[in-house]
C-alpha positions in Angstrom: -3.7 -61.9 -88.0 -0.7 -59.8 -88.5 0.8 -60.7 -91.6 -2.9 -60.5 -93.1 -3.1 -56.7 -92.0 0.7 -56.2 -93.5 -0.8 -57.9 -96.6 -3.8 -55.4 -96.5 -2.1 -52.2 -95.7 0.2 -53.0 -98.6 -2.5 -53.7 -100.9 -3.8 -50.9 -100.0 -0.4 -48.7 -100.6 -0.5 -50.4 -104.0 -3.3 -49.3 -104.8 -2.9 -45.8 -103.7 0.1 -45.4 -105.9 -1.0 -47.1 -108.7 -4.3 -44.2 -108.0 -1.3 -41.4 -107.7 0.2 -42.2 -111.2 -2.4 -43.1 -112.9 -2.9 -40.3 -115.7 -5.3 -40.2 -118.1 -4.6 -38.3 -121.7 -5.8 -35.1 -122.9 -8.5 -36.1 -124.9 -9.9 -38.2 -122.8 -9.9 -35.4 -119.9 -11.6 -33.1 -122.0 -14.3 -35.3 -123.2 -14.8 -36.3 -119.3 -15.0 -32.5 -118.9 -17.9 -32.9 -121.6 -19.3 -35.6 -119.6 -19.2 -33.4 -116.6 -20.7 -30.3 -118.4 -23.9 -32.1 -119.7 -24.3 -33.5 -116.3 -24.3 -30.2 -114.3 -26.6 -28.3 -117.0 -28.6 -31.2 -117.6 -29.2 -31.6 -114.0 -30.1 -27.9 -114.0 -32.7 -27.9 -117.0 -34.4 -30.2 -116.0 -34.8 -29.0 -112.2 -35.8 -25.7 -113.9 -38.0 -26.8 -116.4 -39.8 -29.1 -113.4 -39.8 -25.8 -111.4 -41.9 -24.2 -114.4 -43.7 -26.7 -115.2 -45.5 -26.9 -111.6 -45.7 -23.0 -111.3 -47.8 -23.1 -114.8 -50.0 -26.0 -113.0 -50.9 -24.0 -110.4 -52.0 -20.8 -112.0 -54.9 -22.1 -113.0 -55.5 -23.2 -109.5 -54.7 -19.7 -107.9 -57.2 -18.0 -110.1 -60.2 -20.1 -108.3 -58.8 -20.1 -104.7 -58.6 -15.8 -105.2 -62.1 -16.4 -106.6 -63.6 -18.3 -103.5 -61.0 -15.9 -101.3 -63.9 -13.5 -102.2 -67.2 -15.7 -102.1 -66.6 -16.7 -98.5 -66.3 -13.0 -97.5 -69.9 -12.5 -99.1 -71.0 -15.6 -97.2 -71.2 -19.7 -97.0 -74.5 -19.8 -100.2 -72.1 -18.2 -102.7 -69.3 -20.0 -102.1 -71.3 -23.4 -101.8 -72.7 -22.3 -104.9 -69.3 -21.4 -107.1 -68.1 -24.8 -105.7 -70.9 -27.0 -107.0 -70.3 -25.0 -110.4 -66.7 -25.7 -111.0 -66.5 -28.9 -108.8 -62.2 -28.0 -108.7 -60.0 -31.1 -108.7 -56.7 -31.5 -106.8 -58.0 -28.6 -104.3 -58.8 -28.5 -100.6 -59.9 -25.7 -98.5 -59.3 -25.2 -94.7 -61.0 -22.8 -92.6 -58.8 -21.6 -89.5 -61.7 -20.6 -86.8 -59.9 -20.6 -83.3 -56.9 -22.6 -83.7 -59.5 -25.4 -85.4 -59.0 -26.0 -88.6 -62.2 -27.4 -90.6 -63.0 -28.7 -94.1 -64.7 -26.9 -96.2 -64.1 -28.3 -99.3 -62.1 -31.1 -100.4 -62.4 -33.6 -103.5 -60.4 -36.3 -101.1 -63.1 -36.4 -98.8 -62.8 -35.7 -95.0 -59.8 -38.5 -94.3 -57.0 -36.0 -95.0 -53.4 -37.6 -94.6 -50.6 -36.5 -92.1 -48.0 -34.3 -94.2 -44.9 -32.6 -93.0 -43.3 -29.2 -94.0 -40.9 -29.0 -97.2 -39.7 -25.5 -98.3 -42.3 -23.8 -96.5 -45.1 -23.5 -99.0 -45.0 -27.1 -100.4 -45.6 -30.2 -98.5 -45.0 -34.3 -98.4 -46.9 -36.9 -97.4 -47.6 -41.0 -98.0 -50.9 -42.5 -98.6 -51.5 -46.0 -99.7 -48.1 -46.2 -100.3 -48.1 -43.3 -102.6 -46.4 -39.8 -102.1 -48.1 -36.8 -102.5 -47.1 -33.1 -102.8 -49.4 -30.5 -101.8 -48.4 -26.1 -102.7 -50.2 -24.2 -99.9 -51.8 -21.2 -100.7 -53.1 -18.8 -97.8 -55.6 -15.6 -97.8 -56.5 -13.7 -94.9 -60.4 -12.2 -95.4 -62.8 -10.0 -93.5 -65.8 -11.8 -92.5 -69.0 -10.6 -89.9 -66.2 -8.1 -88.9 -63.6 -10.7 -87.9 -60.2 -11.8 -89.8 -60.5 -15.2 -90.2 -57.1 -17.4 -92.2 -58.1 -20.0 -95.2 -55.9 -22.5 -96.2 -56.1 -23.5 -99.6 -53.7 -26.9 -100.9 -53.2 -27.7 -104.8 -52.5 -31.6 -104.9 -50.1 -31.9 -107.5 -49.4 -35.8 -107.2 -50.7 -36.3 -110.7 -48.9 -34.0 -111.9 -45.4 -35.7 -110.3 -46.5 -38.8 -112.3 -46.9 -36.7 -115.3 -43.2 -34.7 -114.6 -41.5 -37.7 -114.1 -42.6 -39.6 -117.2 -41.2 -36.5 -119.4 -38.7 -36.0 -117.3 -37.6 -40.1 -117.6 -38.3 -39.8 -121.4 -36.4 -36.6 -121.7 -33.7 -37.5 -120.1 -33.1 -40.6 -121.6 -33.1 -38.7 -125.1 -30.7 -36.3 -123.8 -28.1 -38.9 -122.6 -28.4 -40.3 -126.3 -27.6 -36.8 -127.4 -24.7 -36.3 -125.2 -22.9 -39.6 -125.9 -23.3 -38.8 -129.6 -21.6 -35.2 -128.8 -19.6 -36.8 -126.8 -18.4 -39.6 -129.5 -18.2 -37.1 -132.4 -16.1 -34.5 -130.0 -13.0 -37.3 -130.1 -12.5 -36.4 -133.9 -12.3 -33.0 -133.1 -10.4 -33.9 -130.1 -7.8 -35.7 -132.0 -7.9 -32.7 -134.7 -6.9 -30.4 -132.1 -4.4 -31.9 -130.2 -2.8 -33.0 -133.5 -0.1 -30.3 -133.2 0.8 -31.5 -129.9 1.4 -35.1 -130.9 3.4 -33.7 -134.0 5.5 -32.0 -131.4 5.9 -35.2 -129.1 7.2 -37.2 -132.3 10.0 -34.4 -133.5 11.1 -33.8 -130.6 11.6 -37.7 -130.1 13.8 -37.3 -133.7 15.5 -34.2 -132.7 19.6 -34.5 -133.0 21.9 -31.8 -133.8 21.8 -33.5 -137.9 18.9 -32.3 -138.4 18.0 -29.0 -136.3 17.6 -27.5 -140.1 15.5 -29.4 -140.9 12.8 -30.7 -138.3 9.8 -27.5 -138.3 6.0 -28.0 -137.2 3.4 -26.8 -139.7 2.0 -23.5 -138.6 -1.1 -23.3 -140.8 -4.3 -25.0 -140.3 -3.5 -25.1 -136.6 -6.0 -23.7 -133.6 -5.0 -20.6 -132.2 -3.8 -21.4 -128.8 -1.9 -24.1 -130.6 -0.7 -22.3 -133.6 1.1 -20.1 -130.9 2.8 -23.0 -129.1 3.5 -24.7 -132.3 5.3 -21.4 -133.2 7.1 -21.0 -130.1 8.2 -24.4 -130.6 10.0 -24.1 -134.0 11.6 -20.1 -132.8 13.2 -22.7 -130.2 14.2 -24.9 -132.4 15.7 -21.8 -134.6 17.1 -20.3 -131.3 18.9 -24.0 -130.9 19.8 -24.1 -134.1 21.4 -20.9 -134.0 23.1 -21.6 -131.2 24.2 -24.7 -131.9 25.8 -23.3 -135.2 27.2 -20.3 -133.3 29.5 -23.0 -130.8 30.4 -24.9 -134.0 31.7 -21.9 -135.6 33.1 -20.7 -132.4 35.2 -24.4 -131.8 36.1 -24.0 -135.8 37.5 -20.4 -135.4 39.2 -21.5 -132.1 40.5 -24.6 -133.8 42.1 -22.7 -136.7 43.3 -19.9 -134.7 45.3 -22.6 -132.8 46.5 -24.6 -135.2 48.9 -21.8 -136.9 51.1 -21.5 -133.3 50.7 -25.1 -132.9 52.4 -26.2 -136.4 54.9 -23.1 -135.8 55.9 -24.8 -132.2 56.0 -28.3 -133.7 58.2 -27.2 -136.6 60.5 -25.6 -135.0 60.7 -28.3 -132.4 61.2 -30.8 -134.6 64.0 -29.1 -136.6 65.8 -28.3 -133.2 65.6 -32.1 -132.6 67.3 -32.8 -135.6 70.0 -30.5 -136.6 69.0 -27.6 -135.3 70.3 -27.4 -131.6 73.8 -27.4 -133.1 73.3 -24.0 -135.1 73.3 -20.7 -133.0 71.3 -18.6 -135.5 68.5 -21.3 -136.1 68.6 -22.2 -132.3 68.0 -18.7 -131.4 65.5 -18.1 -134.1 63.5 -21.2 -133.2 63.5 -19.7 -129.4 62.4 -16.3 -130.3 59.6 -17.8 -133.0 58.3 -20.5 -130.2 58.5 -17.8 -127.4 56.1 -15.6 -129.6 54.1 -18.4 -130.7 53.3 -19.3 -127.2 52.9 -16.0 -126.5 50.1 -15.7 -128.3 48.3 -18.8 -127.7 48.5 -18.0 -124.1 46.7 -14.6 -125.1 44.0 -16.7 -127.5 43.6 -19.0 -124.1 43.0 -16.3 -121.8 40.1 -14.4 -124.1 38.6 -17.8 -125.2 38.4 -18.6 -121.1 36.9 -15.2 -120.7 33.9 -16.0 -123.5 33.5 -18.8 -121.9 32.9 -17.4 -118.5 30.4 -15.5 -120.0 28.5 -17.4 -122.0 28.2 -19.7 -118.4 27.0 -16.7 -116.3 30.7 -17.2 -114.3 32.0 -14.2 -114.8 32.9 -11.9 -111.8 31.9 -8.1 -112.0 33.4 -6.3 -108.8 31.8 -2.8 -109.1 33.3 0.3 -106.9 33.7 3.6 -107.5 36.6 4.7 -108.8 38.2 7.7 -111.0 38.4 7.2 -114.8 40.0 10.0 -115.6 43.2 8.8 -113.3 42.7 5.7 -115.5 42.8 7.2 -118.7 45.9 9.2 -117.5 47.7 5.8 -116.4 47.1 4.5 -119.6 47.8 7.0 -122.2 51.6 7.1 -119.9 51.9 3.6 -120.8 51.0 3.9 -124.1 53.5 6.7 -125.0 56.3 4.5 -123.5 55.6 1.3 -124.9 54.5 2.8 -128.5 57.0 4.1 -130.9 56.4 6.1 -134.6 53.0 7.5 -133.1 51.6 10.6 -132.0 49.2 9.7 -129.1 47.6 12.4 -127.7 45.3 13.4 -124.7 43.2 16.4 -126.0 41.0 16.5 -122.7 40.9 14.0 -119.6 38.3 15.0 -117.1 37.4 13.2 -113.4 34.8 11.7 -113.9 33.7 9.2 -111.1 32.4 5.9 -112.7 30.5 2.7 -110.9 32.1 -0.4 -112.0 35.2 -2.7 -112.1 38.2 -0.7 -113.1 40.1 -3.6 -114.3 37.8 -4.9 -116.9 36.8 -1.2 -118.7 40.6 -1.0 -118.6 41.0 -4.0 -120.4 38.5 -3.0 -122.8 40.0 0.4 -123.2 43.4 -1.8 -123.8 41.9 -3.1 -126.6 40.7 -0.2 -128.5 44.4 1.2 -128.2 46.1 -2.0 -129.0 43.8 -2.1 -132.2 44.3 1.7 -132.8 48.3 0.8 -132.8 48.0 -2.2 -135.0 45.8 -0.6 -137.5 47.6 2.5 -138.2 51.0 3.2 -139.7 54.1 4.9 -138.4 53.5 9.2 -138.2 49.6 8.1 -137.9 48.3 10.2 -134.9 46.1 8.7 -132.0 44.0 10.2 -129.8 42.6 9.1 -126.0 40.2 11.6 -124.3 38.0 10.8 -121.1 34.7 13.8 -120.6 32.1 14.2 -118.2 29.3 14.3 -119.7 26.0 15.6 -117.6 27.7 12.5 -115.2 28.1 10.1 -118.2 31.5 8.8 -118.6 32.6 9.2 -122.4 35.4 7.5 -123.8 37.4 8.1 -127.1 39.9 6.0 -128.6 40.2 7.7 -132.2 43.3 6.9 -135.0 44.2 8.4 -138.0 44.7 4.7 -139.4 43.7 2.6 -142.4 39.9 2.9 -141.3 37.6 0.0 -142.4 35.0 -0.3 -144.9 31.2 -0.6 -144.9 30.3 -3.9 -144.7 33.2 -4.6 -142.3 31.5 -2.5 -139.9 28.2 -4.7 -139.6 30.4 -7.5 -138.4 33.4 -6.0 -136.4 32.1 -7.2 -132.9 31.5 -10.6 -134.2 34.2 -13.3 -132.6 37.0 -14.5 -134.5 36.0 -11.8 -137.4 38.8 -10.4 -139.4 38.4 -8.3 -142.5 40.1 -9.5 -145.5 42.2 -6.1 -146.0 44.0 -7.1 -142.6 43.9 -11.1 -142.4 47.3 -12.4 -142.2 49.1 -8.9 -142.5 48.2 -7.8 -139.0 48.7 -9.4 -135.7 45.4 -10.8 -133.8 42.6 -13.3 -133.3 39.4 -10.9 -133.8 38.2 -11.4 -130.3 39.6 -7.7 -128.8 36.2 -5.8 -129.7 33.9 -8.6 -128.7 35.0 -9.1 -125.3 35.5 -4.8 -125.1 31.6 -5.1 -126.4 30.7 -7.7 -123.6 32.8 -5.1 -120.6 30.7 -2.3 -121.8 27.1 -3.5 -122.0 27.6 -5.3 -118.8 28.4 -1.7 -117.1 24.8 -1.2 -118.7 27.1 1.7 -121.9 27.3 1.9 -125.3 29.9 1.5 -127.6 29.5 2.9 -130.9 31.9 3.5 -134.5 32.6 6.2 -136.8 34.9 5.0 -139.8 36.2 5.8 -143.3 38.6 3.7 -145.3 42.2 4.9 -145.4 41.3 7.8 -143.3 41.0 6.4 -140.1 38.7 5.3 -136.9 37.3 6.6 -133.7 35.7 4.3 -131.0 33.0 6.3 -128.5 32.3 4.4 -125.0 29.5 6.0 -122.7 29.0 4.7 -119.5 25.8 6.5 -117.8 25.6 7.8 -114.5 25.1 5.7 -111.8 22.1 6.8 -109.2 21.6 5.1 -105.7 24.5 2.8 -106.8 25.6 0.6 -103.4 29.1 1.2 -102.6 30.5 -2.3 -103.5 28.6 -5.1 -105.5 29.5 -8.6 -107.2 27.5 -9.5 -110.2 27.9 -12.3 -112.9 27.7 -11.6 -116.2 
């Protein structure tokens, strides 16, 4: 008896999960939801039109019963005589005379059957096997000055034999209509949902080949759909973009590598051979692999910084702290460390700024480093920090080579060097990307104003920060 009711109950968990993932498709669903929608307003019609249909039955029937309402007031000869007139069908009439009720007409005869109440006015009863619905009608008249109640009862059990012979007939034309709708709806269902399926298979084919390539058609497409469909390809286009931005990125990388790499393995090699024994070339090849190394530890560290921030990993500690003892700091050790240029300091003001010192520092750093390697020797270069109504505003300006137009539209791009300065001037064209990132994550600007040969100036405004809590670690 056990193992049968462990048999059961896992039947029975079987079938619940089987139940659980069942799912049915999206056409089918909607033409179910069809289904459902006929039902419910078909139900509805025909409850309403039955409603009407008995209220115009009776009106007939109301006009006599107001008629003899009026007759039996005057006396029992007139209404004995309106009744023999119209001999009414379907109709009884009770007289209420002290709690008694008696017949005074009725075409069923005297044998009246036992009913029961049914929404008040109406009521139900069995004869013969037979059901019959009776609509009660009451008037209160005036008669040898006392009230006396009349009951007057419409039998409408023809009429239910009528109703539900339409009703049977109409009904079964109306489900004929609906499966036809119904039937004819999976064309337009499969029209519709056409896009979708289109997007199922592409994305099923989707590799990083052909990204390019792979688009849903946008025209002849449903609204709602035309809109997902073009969602769909702008992700695809974001992807694509993306996906060509990191190629590029690993290409530059790759290439900006490869130069130290070669210069390392060259000079390595040649000290392996013969060159270990020669002072000059053994001193050269240190200097020359020190440098190179120098600078790939440099490319490292800004690559490692990108990539921090293209994960959401890198650490913002905000505070508040002093720019203009900054800017002081660093225009000292840019006078020490910098020789054949004027750098001056035209105004440094305090201005109290919320956010990590160290990284606007380093993106300061890289608007002087660049200001050095992109002017000459005599060129003049100027570092200024103002308060402006609270804002922080930073100039880095030079009286360098300056770039050109088109140069500017690109000059925050990674790994973009102009070709006026490519391979004459020291760098990997990261500096003003990273200096971009520091200063839009302190919510600034950062903005250019350049002529060729004449030189550059770099603004940085860093608003004023309201309600700012005193310490705060974000990732940007």
């Amino acid at each position: 008896m056990g193992k049968q009711q462990e048999g059961l109950k896992r039947q029975i968990r079987w079938i619940r999960e089987g139940v659980k993932n069942f799912r049915f498709s999206l056409s089918l669903r909607v033409s179910l939801n069809y289904l459902r929608f006929f039902l419910i307003n078909g139900i509805l019609f025909f409850f309403i039109l039955t409603f009407l249909y008995f209220l115009e039955e009776t009106k007939e029937s109301r006009d006599i019963v107001e008629q003899m309402a009026v007759l039996l007031e005057l006396g029992d000869e007139p209404f004995i005589e309106y009744v023999e007139e119209i001999q009414p069908e379907d109709l009884s009439v009770f007289w209420m005379r002290e709690e008694t009720p008696m017949v005074l007409y009725s075409d069923e005869g005297e044998n009246w059957p036992e009913l029961f109440y049914l929404f008040g006015r109406y009521h139900l009863g069995r004869e013969d096997g037979e059901w019959l619905l009776l609509v009660q009608d009451k008037q209160e008249i005036l008669r040898d000055g006392q009230e006396y109640t009349i009951y007057f009862y419409y039998d409408l059990s023809r009429e239910i034999i009528k109703a539900g012979r339409f009703i049977r007939n109409a009904s079964l034309v109306y489900v004929l209509i609906m499966l036809f709708v119904i039937w004819e709806s999976r064309k337009d269902n499969k029209r519709i949902f056409q896009p979708i399926h289109d997007l199922t298979e592409t994305a099923k084919t989707l590799t990083v080949t052909n990204l390019h390539s792979e688009r849903l058609p946008v025209r002849g497409t449903q609204k709602e759909l035309r809109e997902l469909t073009q969602v769909f390809n702008d992700m695809l286009d974001r992807l694509e973009r993306s996906y060509e931005s990191q190629k590029q990125f690993v290409s530059n990388a790759s290439h900006e590598l490869r130069t130290p790499i070669a210069v390392i393995q060259g000079y390595s090699r040649m000290l392996s051979r013969w060159g270990a024994s020669d002072p000059e070339i053994l001193a050269e090849a240190v200097e020359a692999i020190g440098d190179e190394s120098k600078a790939m530890q440099e490319l490292v560290e800004k690559l490692l910084f990108l990539s921090r921030h293209d994960r959401k990993t890198l650490k913002v500690q905000k505070d508040w702290f002093s720019m203009g003892e900054v800017v002081e700091d660093m225009v000292k050790e840019t006078r020490m460390v910098t020789e054949n240029r004027e750098i001056k300091a035209p105004m440094i003001q305090n201005v109290s700024v919320y956010g990590d010192d160290q990284l606007l520092k380093q993106a300061i750093r890289v608007l002087i480093d660049n200001a050095i390697k992109y002017s000459s020797e005599g060129d003049t270069i100027s570092i200024s920090c103002e308060n402006r109504n609270g804002n922080c505003v930073l100039t880095v300006e030079d009286s360098g080579r300056g770039m050109k137009k088109e140069d500017v539209d690109h000059m925050f791009e990674r790994f973009y060097r102009s070709d006026d300065v490519r391979g004459k001037v020291d760098g990997h064209g990261l500096g003003l990307s990273i200096a971009r990132l520091i200063i839009l994550a302190h919510a600034g600007t950062i903005k250019i104003r350049t002529q060729y040969t004449v030189g550059t100036s770099f603004t940085i405004t860093i608003p004023r920060q309201r309600m700012a809590p005193r310490t705060q670690k974000e990732s940007i």
